[in-house]
N, C-alpha and C positions, 0 to 999 in steps of 0.2 A: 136445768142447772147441772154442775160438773162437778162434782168433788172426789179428790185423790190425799192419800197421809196414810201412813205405814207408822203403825204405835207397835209400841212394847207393852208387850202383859206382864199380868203378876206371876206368871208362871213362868217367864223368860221367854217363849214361843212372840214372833208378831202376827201381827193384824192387818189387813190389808182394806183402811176403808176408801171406798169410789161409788159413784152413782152405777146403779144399773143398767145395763144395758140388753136388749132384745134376748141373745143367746142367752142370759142367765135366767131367762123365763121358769124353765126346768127346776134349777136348782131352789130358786124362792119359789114357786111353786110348793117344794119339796120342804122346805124351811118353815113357810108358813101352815103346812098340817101339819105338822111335827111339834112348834113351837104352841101353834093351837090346841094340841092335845094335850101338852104336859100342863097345862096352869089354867084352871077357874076363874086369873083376874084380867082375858083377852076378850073382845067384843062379840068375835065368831068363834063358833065350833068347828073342827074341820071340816064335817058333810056340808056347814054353811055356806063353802067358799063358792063363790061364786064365777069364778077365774079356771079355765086349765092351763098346762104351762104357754100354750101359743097367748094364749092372752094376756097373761102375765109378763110375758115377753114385750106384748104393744103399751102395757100399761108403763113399764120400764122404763121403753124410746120415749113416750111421750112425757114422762118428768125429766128427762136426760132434757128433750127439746124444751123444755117449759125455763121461761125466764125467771121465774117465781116460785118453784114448787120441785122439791127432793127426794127420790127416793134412797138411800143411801144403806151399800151391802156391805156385811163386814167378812170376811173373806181369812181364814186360816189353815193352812197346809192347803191352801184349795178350794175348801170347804166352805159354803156359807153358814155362819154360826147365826147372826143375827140381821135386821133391818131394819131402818129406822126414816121417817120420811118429814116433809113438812108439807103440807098444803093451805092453800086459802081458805079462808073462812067461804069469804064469796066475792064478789067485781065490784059490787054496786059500792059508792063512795062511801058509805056509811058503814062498810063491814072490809073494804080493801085492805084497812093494816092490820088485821088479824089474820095469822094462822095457826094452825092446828098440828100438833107434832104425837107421833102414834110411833111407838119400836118395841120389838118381841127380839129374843135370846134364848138360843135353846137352853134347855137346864143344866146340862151338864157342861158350858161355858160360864153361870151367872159366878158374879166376884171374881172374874178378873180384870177388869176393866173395859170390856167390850160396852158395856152399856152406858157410860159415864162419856165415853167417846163418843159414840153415836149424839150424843145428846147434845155434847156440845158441838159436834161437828152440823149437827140441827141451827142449832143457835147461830153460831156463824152462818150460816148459809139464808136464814133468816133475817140476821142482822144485813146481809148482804143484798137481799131482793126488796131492804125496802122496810120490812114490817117496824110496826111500833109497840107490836105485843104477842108471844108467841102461846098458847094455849095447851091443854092438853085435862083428860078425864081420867081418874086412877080409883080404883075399887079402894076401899077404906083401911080394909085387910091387909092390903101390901105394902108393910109399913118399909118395906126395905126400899123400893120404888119410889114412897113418899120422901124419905130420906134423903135418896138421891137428890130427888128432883129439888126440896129444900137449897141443899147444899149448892146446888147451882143456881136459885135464885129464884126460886116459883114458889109461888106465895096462895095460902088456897082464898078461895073467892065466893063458895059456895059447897052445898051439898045433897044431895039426891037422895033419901032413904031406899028407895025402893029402886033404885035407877036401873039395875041389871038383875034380871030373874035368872039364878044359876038352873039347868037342870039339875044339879046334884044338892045343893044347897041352900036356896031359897034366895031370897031377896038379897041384893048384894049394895051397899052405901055403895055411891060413885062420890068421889070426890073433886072439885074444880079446882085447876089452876092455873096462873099465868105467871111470866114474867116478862116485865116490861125490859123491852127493847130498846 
């Protein structure tokens, strides 16, 4: 999928969001240990990643090619600050209108509107491929994230006591939500 929108921050500065592509490997690479390392409420830890930047690069192309499925980079002075993505649940008929929406912001970007964008630039793109319901898991903790996600329309579903073992902190609530599409 393709997405392109040039938003205004609270700061005055814009934004530059688009789907990734191959060259930007490097830079989310770069983004996602960074953004992994500042915050307790992400899935991986940095050593966890799995990806170097050449792969992260293919991983890119192939949501760029995907009819269904977004990664999408938010891009200011240059810089990638954040990402945000949507994927399938899975193919088989009985899981195909669900997907899954996952976005990290580095810290020293949150509140100004880069993540509120992402999200909904998510949603459309989602609304666009089809879905009937777009998902997503948030630790308990981050009420600021809950917040968001509320406000635009995700309603929680469920809860996980134990769902994320922090190394620094113990057991972490994951919280479910969706909004219907």
């Amino acid at each position: 999928m393709k997405y392109h929108q040039q938003i205004l921050l609270k700061n005055g500065k814009t934004a530059l969001l688009r789907n990734g592509v191959a060259s930007d490997g490097g830079a989310v690479f770069e983004n996602f240990n960074r953004t992994h390392a500042e915050t307790d409420y992400l899935l991986a830890y940095p050593d966890e990643n799995s990806f170097d930047a050449e792969q992260e690069g293919k991983f890119l192309e192939q949501k760029t090619a995907s009819t269904n499925e977004i990664e999408i980079i938010a891009l200011v002075d240059g810089k990638v600050v954040g990402t945000a993505g949507i994927e399938a649940v899975g193919t088989k008929d009985k899981v195909r209108h669900r997907a899954e929406f996952g976005i990290s912001v580095l810290k020293e970007d949150w509140g100004l509107g880069i993540g509120r964008a992402l999200l909904q630039a998510c949603i459309q793109c989602a609304k666009e491929a089809g879905y009937a319901q777009l998902e997503l898991t948030v630790v308990a903790q981050n009420a600021r994230a809950i917040a968001l996600y509320q406000k635009e329309g995700f309603v929680e579903f469920g809860r996980n006591p134990g769902g994320f073992l922090s190394r620094t902190g113990g057991f972490q609530e994951l919280v479910y939500m969706l909004r219907t599409l």
